[in-house]
N, C-alpha and C positions, 0 to 999 in steps of 0.2 A: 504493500500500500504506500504509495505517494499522495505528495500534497496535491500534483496535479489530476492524479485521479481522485481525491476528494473532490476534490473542486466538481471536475465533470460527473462525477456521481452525482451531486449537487443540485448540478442543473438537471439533469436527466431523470431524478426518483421520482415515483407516481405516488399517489394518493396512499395506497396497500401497501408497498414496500417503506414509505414513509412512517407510516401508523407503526406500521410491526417494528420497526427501526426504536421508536419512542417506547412500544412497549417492552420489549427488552431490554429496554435502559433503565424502565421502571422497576421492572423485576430485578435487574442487579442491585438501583440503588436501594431499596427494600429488602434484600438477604444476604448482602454484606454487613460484617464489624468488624474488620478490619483487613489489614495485608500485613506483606514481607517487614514492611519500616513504619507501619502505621495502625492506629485506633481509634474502632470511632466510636463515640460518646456522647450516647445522645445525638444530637444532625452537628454534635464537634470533631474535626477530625484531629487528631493528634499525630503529627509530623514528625520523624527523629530529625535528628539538625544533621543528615547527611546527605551530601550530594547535593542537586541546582536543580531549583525550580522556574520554571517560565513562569510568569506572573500576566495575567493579560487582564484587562480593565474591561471595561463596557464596550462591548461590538455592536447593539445597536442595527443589525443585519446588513454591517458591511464586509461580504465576502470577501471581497477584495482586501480588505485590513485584514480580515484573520488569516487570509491567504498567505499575505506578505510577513506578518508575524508568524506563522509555522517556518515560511522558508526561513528567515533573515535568523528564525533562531536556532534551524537547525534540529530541532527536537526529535521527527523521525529519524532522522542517520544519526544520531548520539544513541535512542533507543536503539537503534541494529548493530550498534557498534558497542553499545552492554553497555555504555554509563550511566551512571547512578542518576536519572534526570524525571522531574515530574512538570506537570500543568495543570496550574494551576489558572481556572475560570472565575475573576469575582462577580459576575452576573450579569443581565441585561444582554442575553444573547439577541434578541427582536423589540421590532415596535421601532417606530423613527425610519429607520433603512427600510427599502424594498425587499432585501434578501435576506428578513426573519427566517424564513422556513430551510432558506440554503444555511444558515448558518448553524442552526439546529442541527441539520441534518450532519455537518463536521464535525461539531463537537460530540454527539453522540456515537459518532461511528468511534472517534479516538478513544472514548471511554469504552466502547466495547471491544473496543481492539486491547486498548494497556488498562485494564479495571483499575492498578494499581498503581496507576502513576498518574491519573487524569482525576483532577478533583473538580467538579461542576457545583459554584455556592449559586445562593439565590440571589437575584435581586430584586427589585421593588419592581420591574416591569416583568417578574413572576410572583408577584405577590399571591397572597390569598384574598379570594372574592373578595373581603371588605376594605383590601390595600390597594388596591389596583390605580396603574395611574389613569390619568384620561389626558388626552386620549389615548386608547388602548388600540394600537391599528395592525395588531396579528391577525386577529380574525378577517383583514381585507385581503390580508398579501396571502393569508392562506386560502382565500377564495378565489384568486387571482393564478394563483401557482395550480389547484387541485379541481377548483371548479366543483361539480355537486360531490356532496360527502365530505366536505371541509371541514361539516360542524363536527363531524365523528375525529376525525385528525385533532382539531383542537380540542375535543372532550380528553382527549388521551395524553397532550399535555398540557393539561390544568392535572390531569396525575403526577406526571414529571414534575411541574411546579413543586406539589409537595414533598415529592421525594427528592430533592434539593440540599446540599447539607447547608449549613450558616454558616460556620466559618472554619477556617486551617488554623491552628496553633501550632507553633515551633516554639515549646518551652526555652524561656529566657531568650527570645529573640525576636521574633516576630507572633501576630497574630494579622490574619488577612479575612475581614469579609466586603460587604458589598459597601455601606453606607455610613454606620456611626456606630457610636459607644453606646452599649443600654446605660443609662445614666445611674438607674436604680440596680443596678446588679450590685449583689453581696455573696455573689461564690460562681465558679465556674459554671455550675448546672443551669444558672440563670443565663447562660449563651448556649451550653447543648442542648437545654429545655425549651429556649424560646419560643419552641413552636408549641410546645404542647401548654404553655401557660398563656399566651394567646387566646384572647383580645383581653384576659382581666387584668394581664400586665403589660404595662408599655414597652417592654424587653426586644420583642420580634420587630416590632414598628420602626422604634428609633435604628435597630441595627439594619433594617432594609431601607431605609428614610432620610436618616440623621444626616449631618454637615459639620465639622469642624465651622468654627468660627473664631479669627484670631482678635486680641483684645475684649472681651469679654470672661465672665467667670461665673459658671452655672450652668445652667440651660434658657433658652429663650424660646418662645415659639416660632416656628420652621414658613418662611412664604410657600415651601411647599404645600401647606397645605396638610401636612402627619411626617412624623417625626419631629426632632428637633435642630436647633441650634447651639452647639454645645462647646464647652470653653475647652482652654489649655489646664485646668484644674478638675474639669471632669475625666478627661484623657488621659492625664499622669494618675489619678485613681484607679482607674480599670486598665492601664498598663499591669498596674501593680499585683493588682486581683490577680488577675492571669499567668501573670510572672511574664511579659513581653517588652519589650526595648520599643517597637515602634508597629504602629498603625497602618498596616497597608490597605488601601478599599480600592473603590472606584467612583462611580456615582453623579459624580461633577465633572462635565466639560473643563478642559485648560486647554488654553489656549496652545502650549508648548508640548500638550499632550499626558503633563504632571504639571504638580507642585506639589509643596513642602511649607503643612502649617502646628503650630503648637512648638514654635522653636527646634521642630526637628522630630515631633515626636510622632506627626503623622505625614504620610506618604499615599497622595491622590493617584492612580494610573484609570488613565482615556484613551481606552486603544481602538478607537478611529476618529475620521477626521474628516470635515469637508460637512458641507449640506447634511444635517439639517441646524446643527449646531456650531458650524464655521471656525471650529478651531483651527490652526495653520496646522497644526500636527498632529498626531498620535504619537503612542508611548507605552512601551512594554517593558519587564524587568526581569533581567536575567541575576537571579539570586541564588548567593553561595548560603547553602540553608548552613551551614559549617559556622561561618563568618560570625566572631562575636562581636556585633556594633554598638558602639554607644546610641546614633539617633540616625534617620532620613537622614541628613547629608551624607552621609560614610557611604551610602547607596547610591548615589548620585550617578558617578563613573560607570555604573552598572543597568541606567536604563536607556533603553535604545530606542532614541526618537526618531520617525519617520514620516 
């Protein structure tokens, strides 16, 4: 399997081999707990700090960007070549771009190709029924791409949705999900539970939702609309909890493809670019899960804008 035949499988899958593609993605991520280097806890997966993870941000259903971040980082020929490498998805695979449903279709194939090195988190544009953003325009492109029987393809993933893990933790170094810190967390299980304590605690919201916000100290509420806005005091707290050094999400367009907020302690990736969001680039990260950092800048040299 190449990236170029991803791609043309892409374009080429029907309605049925589409659906079945989703559903056994579902059933993996449903009867797995863990791998070789990994655990998972609750929808938390637990990372050993060995080996390089590709880090990818919101795609958003631009083929073309996860295309050019498979090649540019090489990931297939490192897997055939036996090193130690995983992929790592912070969410928002569709919605915005035309090529939701191609883009789906790649990253599921990768996870059932390497179950064990391909981590797909949620994001807020897989939310659950009461998160969802609007506008919500999967259900076009899949009507567009499949034509009748679309609603059954998207019945199957609003199951994927849920079976979505929250977030990657690399003790004492990083932790990675889609959006923000639960503000009210008081132990780990309140990020591998967040789904199951959903909607009586604001835990799942803020973490599919939320936004760093620099200069400020607490939470404030979000122009989005759910989640929040949350300070450099709420972040160095639930660093702590976790036992993590820095913040990776995605969530937020930049312009340069990342940025670096809370003095270093959180790290934005937006890996694509162009229409509909106009950022000049995209931004991916190729991470030494080894590497002990003190904050976001020491990663710096490490992410590759495009």
């Amino acid at each position: 399997m190449g990236v170029s035949e991803l791609a043309r499988g892409a374009l080429e899958v029907d309605a049925g081999e589409f659906r079945s593609l989703v559903s056994r993605a579902v059933e993996l991520l449903s009867s797995r707990s863990g791998g070789r280097s990994w655990r998972l806890r609750g929808r938390l997966v637990e990372l050993s700090a060995v080996g390089e993870a590709v880090v990818v941000g919101d795609v958003h259903g631009k083929l073309e960007d996860l295309v050019h971040v498979l090649r540019d980082s090489r990931f297939l020929d490192k897997v055939k070549e036996g090193e130690d490498v995983y992929l790592v998805f912070l969410g928002d695979y569709g919605d915005r771009g035309v090529q939701g449903p191609e883009v789906y279709y790649v990253v599921l194939r990768l996870l059932l190709e390497f179950p064990d090195r391909v981590f797909l988190l949620r994001g807020n544009h897989e939310g659950p029924s009461d998160l969802m953003p609007y506008p919500h325009d999967l259900p076009f492109h899949l009507r567009m791409k499949f034509g009748e029987g679309w609603e059954n393809v998207y019945g199957e993933l609003r199951r994927l949705f849920d079976a979505l893990y929250t977030a990657v933790l690399v003790k004492g170094r990083y932790i990675m999900l889609h959006g923000g810190v639960p503000s009210g967390a008081e132990s780990i299980d309140d990020v591998a539970y967040a789904h199951e304590l959903h909607p009586e605690k604001p835990h799942y919201e803020e973490i599919l939702w939320s936004d760093p916000e620099d200069g400020i100290s607490g939470v404030y509420p979000s122009p989005r609309g759910a989640g929040k806005l949350f300070g450099r005091d709420v972040t160095e707290r639930f660093l702590r909890l976790v036992d993590a050094k820095v913040l990776i999400r995605g969530h937020e367009p930049c312009d340069s493809g990342y940025k670096v907020n809370h003095d270093g302690l959180v790290l934005t990736l937006f890996s694509m670019k162009g229409a509909p969001y106009y950022n000049s680039r995209g931004a991916y990260l190729l991470l030494d899960l080894a590497k002990d950092v003190e904050n976001a800048f020491d990663l710096l040299d490490f992410v590759r804008s495009f």
